[in-house]
N, C-alpha and C positions, 0 to 999 in steps of 0.2 A: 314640670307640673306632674301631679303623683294623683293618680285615681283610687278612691279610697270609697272600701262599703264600709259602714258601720250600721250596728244599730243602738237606737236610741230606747229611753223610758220613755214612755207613752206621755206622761205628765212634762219628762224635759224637752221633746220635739215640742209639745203643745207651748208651753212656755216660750220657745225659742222663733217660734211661729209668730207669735204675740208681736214681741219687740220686734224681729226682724221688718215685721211690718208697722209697724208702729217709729223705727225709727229711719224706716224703707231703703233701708238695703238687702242685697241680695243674701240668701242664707249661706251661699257658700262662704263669702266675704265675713258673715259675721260669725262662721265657727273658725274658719281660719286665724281671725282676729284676737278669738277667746283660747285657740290653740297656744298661739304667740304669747297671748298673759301669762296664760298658766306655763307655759315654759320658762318663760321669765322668773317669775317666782318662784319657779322649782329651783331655778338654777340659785337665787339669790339664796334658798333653803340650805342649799348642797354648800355653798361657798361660805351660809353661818356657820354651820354645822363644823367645815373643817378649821374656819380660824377659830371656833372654841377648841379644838381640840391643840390645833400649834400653839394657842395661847395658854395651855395648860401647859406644854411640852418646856414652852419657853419660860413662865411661869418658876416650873421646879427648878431649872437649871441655874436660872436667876437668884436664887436663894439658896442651892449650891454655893454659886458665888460669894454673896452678902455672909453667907457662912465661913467661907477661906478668909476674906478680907476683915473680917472680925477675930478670926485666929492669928493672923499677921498684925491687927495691931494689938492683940492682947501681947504678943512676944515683943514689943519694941518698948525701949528702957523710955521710965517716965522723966 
């Protein structure tokens, strides 16, 4: 376990104040929880981001391809 100061917007502690008691759990449990999301989702962010990119990479090569194999049967006798 890791002891952590931060500070907060005056309007998001208040906020977070609200729900934590409203859905009565501890506030530490409930920023840890929201920590965990948004990790999550960054991370899902980070892993879009790079299969758009291998999917461009693989994309070009792949019509490379479709390019040769269109040249190999334009050469073969009809």
């Amino acid at each position: 376990m890791k002891v952590l100061s931060l500070k907060l917007q005056e309007e998001i502690f208040e906020e977070v104040e609200r729900v934590v008691h409203a859905i009565r759990i501890p506030r530490n449990t409930y920023i840890n929880q929201a920590l965990d999301f948004y990790t999550c989702l960054s991370r899902r962010k980070l892993l879009k981001q790079q299969l758009q990119k291998e999917s461009r990479a693989v994309r070009m090569n792949s019509l490379r391809v479709l390019k040769e194999f269109e040249r190999l049967e334009d050469d073969l006798p009809a």
